[in-house]
N, C-alpha and C positions, 0 to 999 in steps of 0.2 A: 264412227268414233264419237262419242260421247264428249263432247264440252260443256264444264262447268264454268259459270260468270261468279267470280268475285267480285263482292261490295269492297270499296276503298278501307275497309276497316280490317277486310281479310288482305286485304293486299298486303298491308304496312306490316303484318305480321309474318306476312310467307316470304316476301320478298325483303331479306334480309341488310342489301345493299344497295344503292341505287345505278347499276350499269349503264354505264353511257352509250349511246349508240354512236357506233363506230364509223362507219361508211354507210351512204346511201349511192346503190347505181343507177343512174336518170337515162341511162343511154337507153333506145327500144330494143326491144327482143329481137333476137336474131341477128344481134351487133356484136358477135363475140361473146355473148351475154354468158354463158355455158360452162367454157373454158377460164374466162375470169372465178363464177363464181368458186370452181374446180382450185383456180388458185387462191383463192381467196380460202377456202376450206381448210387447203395445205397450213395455211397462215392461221390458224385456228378460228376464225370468224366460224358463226353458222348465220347462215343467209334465211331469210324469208320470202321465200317464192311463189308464183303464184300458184302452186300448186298443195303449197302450206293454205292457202287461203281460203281454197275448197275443203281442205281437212277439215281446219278450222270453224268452221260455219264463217266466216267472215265477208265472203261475198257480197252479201245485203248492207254488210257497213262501208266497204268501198264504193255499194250504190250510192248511197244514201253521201257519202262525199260527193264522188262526181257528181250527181242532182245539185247539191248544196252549190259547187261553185261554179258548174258552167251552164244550170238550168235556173238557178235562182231559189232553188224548191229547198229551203232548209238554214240551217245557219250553217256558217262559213268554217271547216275546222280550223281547229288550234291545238297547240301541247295537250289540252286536256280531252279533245277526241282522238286524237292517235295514241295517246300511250292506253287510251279506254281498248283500240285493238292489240296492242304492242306489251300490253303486259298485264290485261286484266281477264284472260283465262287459262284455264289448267290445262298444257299442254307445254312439252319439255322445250317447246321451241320459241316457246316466249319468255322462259327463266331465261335465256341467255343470247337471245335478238339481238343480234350486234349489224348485220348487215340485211339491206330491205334489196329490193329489185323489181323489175317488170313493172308491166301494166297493172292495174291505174297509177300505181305510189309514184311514176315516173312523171304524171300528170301532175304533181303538185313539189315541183325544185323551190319555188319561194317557200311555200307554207312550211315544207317539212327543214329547210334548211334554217328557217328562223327560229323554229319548235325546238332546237336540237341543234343549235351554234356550236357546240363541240365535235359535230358528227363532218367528214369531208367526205365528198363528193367525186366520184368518179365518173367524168360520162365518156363511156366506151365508146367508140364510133368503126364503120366501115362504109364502101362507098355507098351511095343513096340505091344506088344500079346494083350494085351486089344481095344488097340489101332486100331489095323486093323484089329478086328474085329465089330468096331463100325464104324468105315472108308466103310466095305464092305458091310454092311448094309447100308448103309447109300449115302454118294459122291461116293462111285467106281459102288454100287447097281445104280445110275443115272446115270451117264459116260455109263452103257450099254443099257439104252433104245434105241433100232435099228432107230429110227423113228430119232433121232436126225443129224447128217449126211444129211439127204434129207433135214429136215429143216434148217437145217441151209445154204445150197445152195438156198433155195428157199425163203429165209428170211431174206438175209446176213446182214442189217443195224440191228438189233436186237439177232434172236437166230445166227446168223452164227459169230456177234461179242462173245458173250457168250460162245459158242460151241470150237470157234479156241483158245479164251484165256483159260479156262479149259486147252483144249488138252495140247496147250504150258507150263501152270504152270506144270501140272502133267508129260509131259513129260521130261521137266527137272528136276524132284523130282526124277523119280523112271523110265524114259522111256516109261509111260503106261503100266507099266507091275505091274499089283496089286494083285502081288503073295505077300504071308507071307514072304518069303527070301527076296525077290528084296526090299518091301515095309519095313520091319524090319532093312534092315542094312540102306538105304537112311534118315530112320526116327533118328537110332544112329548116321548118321553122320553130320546130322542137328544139333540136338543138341551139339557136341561136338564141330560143326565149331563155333556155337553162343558162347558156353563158352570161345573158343579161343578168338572170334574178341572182346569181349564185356568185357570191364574193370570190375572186382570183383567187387568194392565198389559201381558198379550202377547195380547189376545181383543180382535178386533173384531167385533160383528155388526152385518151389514151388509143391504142388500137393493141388487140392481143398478141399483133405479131412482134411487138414491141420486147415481152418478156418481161422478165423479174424486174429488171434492174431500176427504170423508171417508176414501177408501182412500187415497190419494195421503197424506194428512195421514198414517196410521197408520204406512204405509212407509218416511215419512222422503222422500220422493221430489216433483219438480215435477209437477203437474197437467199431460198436453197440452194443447193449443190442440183438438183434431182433437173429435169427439163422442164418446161413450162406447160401444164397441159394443153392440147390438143383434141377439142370436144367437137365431133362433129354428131351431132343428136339427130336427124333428122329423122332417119325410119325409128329411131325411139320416140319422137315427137309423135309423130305420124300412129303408131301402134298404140302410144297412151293416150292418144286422143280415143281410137278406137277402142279401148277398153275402157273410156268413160261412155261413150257411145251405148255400147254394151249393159254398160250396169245400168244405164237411164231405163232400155228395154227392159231388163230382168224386170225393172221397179215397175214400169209398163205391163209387160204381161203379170205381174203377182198382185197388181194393184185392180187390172181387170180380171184376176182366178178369182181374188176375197167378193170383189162385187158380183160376181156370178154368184158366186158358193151365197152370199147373203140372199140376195135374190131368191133362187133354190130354196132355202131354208127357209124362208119367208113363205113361198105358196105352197112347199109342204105343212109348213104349220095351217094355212091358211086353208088347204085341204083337209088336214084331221079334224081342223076345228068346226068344219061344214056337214063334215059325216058324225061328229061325237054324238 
């Protein structure tokens, strides 16, 4: 998919009104994260996932954050580089960006919650034990497929974007080390930093087996009548991973067809041109 970047002068003129953002959810993935966002969708939100971020091209600007604040390497963001990803390209899903999620945005509960005083806070939680072991099934189970490392040197504008940003988020969480120890206390002290940075009166923590009733209440919003979903993604997880997998190879082998075929066509000319 093609993304266009608006200068702030096409902005003011497309973006009619200025939306506030709604909710951010700070809890890690695989906290119920799925099911929330499912009700939250009900609730008319549309979420930014990180799966919006690969559409996007946005990846390289979530580097280019985490570097700035936990490497040193860059200036610090503020309102004026988040709403740069949050509403400054053509894509239907940042006309009306009401709710953010996942890794890295989770990484930053001070910055974005100051950027965006009107936006409240949900951090989802489940046990730390539950937790990582749906994480090891699932993100740390993909983090080990051997093949990815070659692909991504041999593929850098796609998987090798993909593959270095992983590494970087995970490596500041937990160092890459996705033991039950290492991965259980990095998971508790996430949470406690958010509770820290993030004012009471815009903080819910929640867990989904909870229901409507406490979220709805914190939103300001009616409870549905319908049941609360119930998202268990895993072999979706699992298969969309592998069908990113995939496409990285397509771009792999098409990228070494064209470099043959040049080559080829290059000592063919280079042969006529010895006999002309």
């Amino acid at each position: 998919m093609s993304v266009e970047w608006r200068s702030p002068e096409q902005l003011k003129e497309l973006v009619k009104e200025d939306r506030p953002m709604k909710v951010f959810i700070m809890g890690m993935p695989r906290s119920g994260t799925m099911s929330l966002v499912a009700a939250l969708k009900k609730l008319g939100y549309t979420p930014y996932d990180f799966i919006d971020r690969i559409i996007l091209g946005h990846l390289p600007l979530w580097t280019d954050a985490l570097r700035a604040k936990f490497l040193d390497q860059g200036k610090p963001w503020g309102r004026a580089e988040f709403d740069r990803v949050f509403k400054g390209f053509d894509y239907q899903l940042t006309e009306t960006m009401q709710c953010v999620l996942d890794v890295p945005c989770t990484f930053f509960p001070a910055e974005l919650s100051a950027a965006y005083p009107e936006a409240l806070i949900i951090l989802n939680t489940r046990s730390p034990s539950a937790w990582h072991a749906s994480m090891t099934s699932t993100l740390f189970h993909v983090f080990r497929w051997p093949s990815w490392p070659l692909l991504a040197r041999l593929d850098p504008s796609f998987a090798g974007t993909w593959y270095s940003h992983c590494m970087l988020t995970w490596d500041i969480f937990c160092n890459n080390d996705y033991s039950l120890e290492t991965c259980k206390k990095a998971y508790l002290d996430h949470y406690a930093n958010v509770k820290k940075v993030v004012p009471n009166d815009r903080l819910l923590e929640y867990e989904v087996k909870e229901g409507w009733e406490p979220l709805c209440r914190f939103l300001g919003t009616e409870a549905p009548e319908e049941d609360f979903p119930n998202v268990n993604d895993k072999e979706f997880f699992v298969k969309g991973h592998g069908q990113l997998w995939a496409y990285a190879m397509f771009r792999v082998v098409r990228n070494i067809g064209i470099a043959g075929l040049s080559v080829g066509v290059g000592f063919l000319a280079w042969w006529m041109y010895r006999r002309r």
